[in-house]
Structures are given as C-alpha cells and as structure tokens.
N, C-alpha and C positions, 0 to 999 in steps of 0.2 A: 358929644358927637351924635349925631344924629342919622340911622340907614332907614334910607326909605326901600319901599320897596318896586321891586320892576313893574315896567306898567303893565306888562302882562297877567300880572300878583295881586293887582290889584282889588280884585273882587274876591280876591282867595279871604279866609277868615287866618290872619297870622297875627295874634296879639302879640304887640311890640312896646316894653316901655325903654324912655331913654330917663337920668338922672345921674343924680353925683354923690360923693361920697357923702356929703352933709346930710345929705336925704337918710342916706343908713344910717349914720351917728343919731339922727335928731330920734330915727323909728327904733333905736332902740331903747333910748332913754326912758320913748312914750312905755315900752313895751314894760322897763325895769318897774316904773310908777305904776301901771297898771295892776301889775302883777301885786306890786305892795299895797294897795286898795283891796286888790281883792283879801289876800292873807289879813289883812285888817278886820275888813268883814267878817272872815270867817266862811266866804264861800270858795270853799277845798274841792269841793266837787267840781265846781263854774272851774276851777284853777286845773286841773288835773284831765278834764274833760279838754277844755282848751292847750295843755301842753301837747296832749294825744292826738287834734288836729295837725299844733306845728311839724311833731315827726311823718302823720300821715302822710300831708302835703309835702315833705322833704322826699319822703319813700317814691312817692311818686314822683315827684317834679325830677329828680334825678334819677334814680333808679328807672321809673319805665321812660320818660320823654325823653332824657337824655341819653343814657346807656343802653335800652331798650331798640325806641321806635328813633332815636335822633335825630328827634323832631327839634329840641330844645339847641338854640345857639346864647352866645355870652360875651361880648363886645369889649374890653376896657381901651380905653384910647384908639381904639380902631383895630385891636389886634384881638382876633378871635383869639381864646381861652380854652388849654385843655380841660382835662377830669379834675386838674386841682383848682382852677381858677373857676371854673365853673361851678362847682360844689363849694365853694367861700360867698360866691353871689347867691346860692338858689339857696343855701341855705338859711342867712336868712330873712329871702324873701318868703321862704317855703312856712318858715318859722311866724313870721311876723302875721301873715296874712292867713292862716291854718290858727293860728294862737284867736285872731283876734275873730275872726269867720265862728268857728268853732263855739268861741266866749258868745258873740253874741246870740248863735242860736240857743246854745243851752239856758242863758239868761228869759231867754222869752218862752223857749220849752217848760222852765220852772216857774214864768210867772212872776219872777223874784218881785219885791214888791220895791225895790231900788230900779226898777227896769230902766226907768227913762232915764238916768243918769247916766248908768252904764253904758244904754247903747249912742245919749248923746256925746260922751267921751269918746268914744269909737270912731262915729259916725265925723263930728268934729276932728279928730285927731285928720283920719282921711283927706279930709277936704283944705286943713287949712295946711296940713304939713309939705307935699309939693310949694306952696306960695314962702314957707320960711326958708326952705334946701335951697330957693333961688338965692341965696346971702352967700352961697357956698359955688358961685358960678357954674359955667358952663359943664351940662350934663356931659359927662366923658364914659357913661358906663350904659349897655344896651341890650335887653335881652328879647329875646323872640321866640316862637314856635309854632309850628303847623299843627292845626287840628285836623285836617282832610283822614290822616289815617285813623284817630280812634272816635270821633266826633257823631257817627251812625252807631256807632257799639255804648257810646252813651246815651244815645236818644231808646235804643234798646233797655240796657239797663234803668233808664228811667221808667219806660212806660211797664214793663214787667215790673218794678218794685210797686210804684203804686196800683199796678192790677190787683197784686196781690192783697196790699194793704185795704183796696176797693172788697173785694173780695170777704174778709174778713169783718169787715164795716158791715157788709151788709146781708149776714148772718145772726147781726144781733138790732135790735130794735134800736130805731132814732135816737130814743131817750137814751139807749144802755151804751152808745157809742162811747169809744176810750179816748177819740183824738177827733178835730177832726179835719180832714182832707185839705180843703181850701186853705186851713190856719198853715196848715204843715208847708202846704206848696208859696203860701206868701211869705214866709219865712225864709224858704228856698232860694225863690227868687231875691226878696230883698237885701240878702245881706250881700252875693256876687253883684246886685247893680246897684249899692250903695260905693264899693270900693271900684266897681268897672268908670263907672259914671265920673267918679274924683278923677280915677286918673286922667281921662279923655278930656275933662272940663280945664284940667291943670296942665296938659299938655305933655304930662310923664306918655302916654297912651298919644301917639302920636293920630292928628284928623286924616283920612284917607277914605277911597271912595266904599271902602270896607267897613267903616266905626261904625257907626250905628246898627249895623248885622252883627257884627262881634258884640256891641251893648249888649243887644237884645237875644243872642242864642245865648251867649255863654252865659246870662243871666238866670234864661228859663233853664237852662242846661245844664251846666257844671257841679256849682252846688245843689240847687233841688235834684239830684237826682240820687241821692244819698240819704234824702230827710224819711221815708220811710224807714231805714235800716239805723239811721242815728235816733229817732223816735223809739225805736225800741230797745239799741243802749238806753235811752233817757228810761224809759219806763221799766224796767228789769233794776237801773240801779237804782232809783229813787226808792223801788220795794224793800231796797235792802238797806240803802244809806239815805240820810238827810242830808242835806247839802254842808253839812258840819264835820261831816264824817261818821255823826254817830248813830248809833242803831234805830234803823227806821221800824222795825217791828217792837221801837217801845213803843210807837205810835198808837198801835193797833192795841197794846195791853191797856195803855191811857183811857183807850173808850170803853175796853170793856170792864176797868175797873173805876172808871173816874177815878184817877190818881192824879187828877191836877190839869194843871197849862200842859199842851204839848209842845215839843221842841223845835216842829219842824221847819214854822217859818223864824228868819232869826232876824233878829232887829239893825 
C-alpha cells in the first residue's frame, strides 16, 4: 500500500519508503552473510564499529523521531502502528542501514585494502534487493517522517563540526594534515546517496515533486554531518586497536625495534 502525500506536502522534505515483508527477510539474510565475511576476515573492528551504527540509528529513529519529536509514522496494511509495531519495523530498518552505512564508512576510513569488494557488496546489495522483494508482492508496509523540525539543527551541527575540524587542519602544515576534509565530506555524502538513490530508483522511496530535494539534502546532510566526530572514533581506536583487535601499540614497538612484519594490515 502505498500513502501519498497531500498536495499541500508536497514540497515538504517527508522521506517515505513503501515495501513488503520479503524486502526484510531477503535484508537480513544479506545482513547474516555479511556479518560472516567479515568474522571471516578478521575485521572485528569494521564488525563492532558497524553494530554501533545499527543501535545508534535505532536510538535515534525511535527514541528521538518517534517518541521524542513524532515525526516518525509506520503503516502495515493501512493501519498506523503503535510503540510495538513501530519499533519491530524501525528496528530493523535502523539496524540494517546503521550496520551497513557505518560498515561502509569505516572500511574506506581504514583504507582496507578489500575496499572495493566490500563496498561493491553493499552498494550491489542496495540496488538489486528492492527488484528481488518484488517476488514477494505488493508492498503492504510504509514508513515515513517529517524533517521540518530537526533538519536546521542538523545543518548546524554540521557546519560547527566541520568548523572545528577546519580549524584544527589548519593549525598544522598541509603536509602534517591527519585527514583530510573533502575525503571525509565525500564519504559523508556518498554512502546516504548510495542507499537514498536505490531506494527512489526502485521505487521503495516513492517519485514526488519532493525526491530529488530529499536525494540531494539528506545526502549532503544526514550522514556527513557526523564524519568529523566518527573520524575521530576512527583515529583514537585505530591508536589503540588494529582492525583484529590486537594491540596497535605493537606497531610502534615493531619500528623501533625492527621486530619483523607488522600486523596491522591483514590479508
């Protein structure tokens, strides 16, 4: 089932996906294989950094959109959904796309040298998994939410983080930079209009005279407005842990004792 919205609404920014239960079966099967690639690999870090998004995103999607500012609604068959059926949907939508968002930034923050895999698995999963759910008929599940109320307090929060981040940069010379800016902000960007994009293309994100304003803020918006503050989780625990979990300050003994190969990229 599908709610549009009033034409009065129409230019408002209200992201809307519609889909069916096969959609959630298939994304979590993706989600189970995923998760056992990475344990495979050996990247605990990429796994444990990525579970930390899914609660984030849960924390918020329910806790403040819905409980909070209830902005957040949740459709099954046509029958709005209380506090339980709504927290069975957001959790995990909060889950899958916080897991997978999460995964992929930290993958390209570490460089991993599996990168293109990982985020073609991703990036692939996204786009083709809407066109399989169609096997599972008519979308009957619909969620939605207004951004008008916190959507200025994110344009804030972004521009202060990366001020500060600006700040900080360029107090130390070009060459002695730790990160830098542009990497962090296309990152940002790309991974919310990697998954905004599938949806709209695949018609989970329903076409309205809205979509491409919704593409394009929630894009530069949503997630980049986090990556200074996730850059610095990233860099604080890489000091301490290798993506294996184990002591990254043997690193540092390695060079100054030439004690061999170091541990910290893993094959």
């Amino acid at each position: 089932m599908n709610l549009s919205l009033p034409a009065t609404d129409a230019a408002q920014i209200v992201p809307t996906r519609n889909f069916n239960m096969l959609y959630i079966i298939l994304d979590c099967v993706f989600l189970a294989v995923f998760i056992g690639l990475l344990i495979w690999k050996k990247r605990y870090s990429t796994l444990l950094f990525a579970l930390f998004g899914g609660i984030l995103y849960t924390v918020v999607d329910f806790g403040g959109f819905y409980l909070l500012s209830h902005t957040r609604t949740v459709y099954i068959d046509g029958i709005l959904q209380g506090a339980g059926g709504t927290f069975a949907v957001l959790l995990w939508m909060s889950l899958s796309y916080g897991f997978t968002n999460f995964a992929f930034i930290w993958i390209l923050l570490g460089r991993d040298r599996f990168a293109k895999y990982w985020i073609f698995l991703i990036v692939m999963w996204w786009m083709i998994c809407p066109s399989i759910s169609e096997l599972g008929g008519e979308a009957t599940i619909t969620t939605s939410r207004t951004t008008g109320a916190y959507h200025g307090w994110m344009g804030v929060v972004l521009v202060v983080s990366y001020l500060i981040l600006i700040v900080l940069l360029m107090k130390k010379s070009p060459q002695k930079a730790f990160v830098s800016v542009l990497y962090l902000c296309l990152i940002g960007i790309s991974v919310q209009f990697g998954w905004e994009f599938s949806l709209l293309v695949n018609g989970i994100r329903p076409m309205n005279a809205a979509s491409i304003r919704t593409l394009i803020v929630n894009s530069c918006l949503e997630t980049n407005l986090g990556m200074p503050l996730i850059y610095a989780i990233f860099y604080f625990w890489r000091r301490r842990f290798n993506e294996d979990l184990s002591d990254a300050r043997h690193n540092e003994d390695c060079e100054n004792t030439l004690c061999g190969e170091m541990p910290a990229e893993l094959n």
